[in-house]
C-alpha positions as CSV (number, residue, x, y, z in Angstrom):
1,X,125.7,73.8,81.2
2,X,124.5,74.0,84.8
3,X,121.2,74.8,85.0
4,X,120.1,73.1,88.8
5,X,122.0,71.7,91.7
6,X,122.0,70.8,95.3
7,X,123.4,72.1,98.5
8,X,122.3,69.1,101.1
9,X,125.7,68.4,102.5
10,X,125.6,69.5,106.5
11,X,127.0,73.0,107.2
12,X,129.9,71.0,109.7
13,X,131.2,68.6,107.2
14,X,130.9,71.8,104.4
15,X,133.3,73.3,107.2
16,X,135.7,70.4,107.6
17,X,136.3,69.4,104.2
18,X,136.6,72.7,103.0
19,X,138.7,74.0,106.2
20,X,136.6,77.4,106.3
21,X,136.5,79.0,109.2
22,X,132.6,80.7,109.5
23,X,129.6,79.0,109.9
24,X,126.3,79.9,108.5
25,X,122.4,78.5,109.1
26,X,122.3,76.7,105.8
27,X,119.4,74.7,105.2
28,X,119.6,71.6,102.4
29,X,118.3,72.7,99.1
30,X,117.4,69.9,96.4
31,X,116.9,71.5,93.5
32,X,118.9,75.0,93.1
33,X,117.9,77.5,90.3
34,X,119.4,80.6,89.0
35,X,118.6,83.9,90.6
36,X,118.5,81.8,94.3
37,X,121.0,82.2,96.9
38,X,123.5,79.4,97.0
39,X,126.4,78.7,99.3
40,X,130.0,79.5,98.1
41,X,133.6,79.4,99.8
42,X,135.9,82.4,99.2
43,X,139.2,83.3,100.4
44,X,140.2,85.9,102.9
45,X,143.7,86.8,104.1
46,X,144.2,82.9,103.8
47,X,141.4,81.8,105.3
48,X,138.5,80.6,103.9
49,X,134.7,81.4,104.4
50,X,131.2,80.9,103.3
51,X,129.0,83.1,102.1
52,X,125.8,83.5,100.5
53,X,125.5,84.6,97.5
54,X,122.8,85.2,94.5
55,X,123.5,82.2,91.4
56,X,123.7,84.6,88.2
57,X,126.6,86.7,88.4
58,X,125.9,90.6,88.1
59,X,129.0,92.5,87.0
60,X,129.5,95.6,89.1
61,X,129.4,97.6,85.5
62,X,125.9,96.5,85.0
63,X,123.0,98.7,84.6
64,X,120.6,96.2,86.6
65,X,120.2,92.8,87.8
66,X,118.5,91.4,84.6
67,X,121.9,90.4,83.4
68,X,121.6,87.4,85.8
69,X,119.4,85.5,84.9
70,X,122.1,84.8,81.0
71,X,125.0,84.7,83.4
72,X,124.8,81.8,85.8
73,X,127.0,79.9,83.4
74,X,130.3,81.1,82.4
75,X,132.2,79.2,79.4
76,X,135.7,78.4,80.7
77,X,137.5,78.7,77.6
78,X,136.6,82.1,77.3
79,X,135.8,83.7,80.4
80,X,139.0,85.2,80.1
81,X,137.8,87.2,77.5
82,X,134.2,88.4,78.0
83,X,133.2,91.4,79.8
84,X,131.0,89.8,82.1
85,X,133.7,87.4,83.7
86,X,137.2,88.6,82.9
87,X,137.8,90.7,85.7
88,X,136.3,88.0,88.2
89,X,138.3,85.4,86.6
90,X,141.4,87.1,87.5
91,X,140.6,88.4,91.4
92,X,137.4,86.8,92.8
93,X,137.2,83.3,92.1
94,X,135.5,81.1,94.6
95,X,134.5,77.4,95.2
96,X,130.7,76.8,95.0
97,X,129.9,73.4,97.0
98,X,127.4,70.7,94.9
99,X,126.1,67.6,96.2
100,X,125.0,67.2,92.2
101,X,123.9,68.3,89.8
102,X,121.1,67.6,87.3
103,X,121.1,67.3,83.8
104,X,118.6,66.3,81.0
105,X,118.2,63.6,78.2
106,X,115.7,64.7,76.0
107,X,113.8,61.1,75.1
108,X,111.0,61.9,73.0
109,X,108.8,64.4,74.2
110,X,110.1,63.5,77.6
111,X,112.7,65.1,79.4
112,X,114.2,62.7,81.4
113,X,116.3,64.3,84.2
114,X,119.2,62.6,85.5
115,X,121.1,63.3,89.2
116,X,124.6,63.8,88.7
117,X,127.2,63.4,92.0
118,X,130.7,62.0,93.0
119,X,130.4,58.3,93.6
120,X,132.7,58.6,96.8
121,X,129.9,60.8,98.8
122,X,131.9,64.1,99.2
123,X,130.2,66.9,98.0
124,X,131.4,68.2,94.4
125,X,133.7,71.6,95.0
126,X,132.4,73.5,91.2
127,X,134.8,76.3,89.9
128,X,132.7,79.6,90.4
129,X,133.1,83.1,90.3
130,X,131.5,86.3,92.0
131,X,131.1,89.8,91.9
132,X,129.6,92.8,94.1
133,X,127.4,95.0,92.4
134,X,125.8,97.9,93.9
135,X,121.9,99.4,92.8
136,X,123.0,103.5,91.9
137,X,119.2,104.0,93.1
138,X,118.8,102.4,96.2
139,X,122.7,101.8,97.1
140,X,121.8,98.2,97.6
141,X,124.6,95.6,97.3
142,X,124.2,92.7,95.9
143,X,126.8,89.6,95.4
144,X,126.2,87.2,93.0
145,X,128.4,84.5,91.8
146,X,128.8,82.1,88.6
147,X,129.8,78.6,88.0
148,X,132.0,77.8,85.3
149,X,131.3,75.3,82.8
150,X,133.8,72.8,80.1
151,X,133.2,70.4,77.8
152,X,131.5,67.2,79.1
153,X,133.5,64.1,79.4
154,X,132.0,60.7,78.1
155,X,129.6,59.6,80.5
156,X,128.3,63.0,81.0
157,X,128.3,63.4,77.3
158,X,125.9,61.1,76.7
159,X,123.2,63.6,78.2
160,X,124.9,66.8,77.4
161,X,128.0,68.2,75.8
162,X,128.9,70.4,78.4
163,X,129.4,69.8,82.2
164,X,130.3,72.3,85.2
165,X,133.9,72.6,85.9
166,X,134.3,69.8,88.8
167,X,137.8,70.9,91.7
168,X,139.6,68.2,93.4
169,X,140.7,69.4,96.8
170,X,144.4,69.9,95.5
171,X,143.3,72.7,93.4
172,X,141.3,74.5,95.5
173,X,144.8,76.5,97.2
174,X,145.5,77.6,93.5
175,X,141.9,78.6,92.7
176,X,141.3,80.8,95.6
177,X,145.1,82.4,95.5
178,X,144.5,85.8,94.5
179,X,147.7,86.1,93.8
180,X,147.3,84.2,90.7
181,X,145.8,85.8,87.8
182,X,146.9,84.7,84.3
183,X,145.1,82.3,82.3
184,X,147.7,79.9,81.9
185,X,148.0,79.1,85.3
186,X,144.6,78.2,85.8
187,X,143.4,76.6,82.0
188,X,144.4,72.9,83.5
189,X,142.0,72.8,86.1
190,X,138.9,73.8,83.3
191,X,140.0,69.7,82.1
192,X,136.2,67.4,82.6
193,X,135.9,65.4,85.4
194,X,138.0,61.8,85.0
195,X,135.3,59.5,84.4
196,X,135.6,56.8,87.2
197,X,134.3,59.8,89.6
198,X,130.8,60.1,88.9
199,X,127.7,58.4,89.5
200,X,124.8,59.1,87.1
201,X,121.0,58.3,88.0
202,X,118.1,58.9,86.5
203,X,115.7,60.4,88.7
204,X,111.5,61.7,88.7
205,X,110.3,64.3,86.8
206,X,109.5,66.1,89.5
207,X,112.6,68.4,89.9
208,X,112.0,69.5,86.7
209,X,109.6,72.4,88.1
210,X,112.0,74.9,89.7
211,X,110.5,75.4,93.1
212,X,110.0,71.6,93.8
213,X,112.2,70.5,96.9
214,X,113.4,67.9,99.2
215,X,114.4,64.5,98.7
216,X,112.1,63.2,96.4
217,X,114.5,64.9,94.0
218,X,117.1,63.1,94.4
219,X,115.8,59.8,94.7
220,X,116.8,57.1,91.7
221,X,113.6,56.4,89.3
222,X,111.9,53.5,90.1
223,X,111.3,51.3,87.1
224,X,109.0,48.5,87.0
């Protein structure tokens, strides 16, 4: 799964790597968690933008937003087939920038997180989805968005069996084309990441309250 993440890449290299064509006030976020607004790229008559949306998708069928908070990770190998995600799967995909991710070996009664990020310094792009749902009440809208999850490979394995579904920038054209909606067209990009990508560090405990922030987070653990 993908439980936290961080956004601390600057808005103008978020613009040049990813070729969108908006800017936004974004302001570096260590240690993402569900329900919070995060950054995501979408396509729009071929051009890509970013936008703000909430992390926990809420389909635009649901009753209220306390679906989000069970839906901010969507199982690749069957998102196809669950109500929640189908529909999004096949029309509103979108790329959700990551400078990492965190994940958790549970060592003893410790839980020791680790930061997770592309040895090469670019910013992970992570396979997402979104929707627009709108509050019958107040007429509120409210986009929300997803980030798709597959098996881990080895060296994330060794801290969790699953990992978020990690884009190299030649599929990002095919998973923003609207065009294209069947499964079988997109099931080879759900692969885990090659393993030579990756850096893996353990970092403090400190991120592991959601509403900690800044750097600290991300800092490697000092050992003695």
């Amino acid at each position: 799964m993908c439980g936290r993440f961080a956004q601390i890449t600057p808005t103008g290299d978020l613009i040049n790597i990813f070729e969108v064509t908006n800017s936004l006030p974004l302001q570096p976020r260590f240690n993402i968690a569900p329900t919070e607004g995060v950054a995501v790229i979408r396509a729009s008559d071929h051009h890509r933008q970013l936008a703000i949306l909430r992390w926990g998708l809420i389909p635009r069928w649901a009753n209220d937003l306390s679906i989000g908070y069970k839906t901010f990770n969507a199982r690749s190998e069957t998102a196809h087939a669950k109500p929640s995600f189908k529909a999004a799967l096949k029309a509103r995909r979108c790329l959700i920038p990551a400078s990492g991710f965190y994940e958790w070996d549970k060592i003893g009664k410790l839980r020791q997180p680790y930061y997770i990020s592309r040895n090469d310094g670019c910013p992970m792009a992570l396979a997402g989805l979104w929707d627009q749902w709108i509050d019958r009440q107040s007429g509120e809208v409210i986009e929300s968005c997803t980030i798709l999850t597959t098996s881990a490979n080895l060296a994330v394995g060794r801290i969790h069996d699953r990992m978020p579904v990690i884009l190299e920038p030649n599929d990002y054209g095919l998973w923003l084309d609207h065009k294209v909606q069947r499964i079988e067209e997109l099931s080879d990009l759900f692969s885990p990441a090659a393993e030579n990508i990756l850096d893996i560090v353990p970092v403090s405990t400190y991120v592991n309250k959601a509403g900690h922030e800044g750097p600290q987070c991300v800092a490697p653990l000092q050992t003695s």
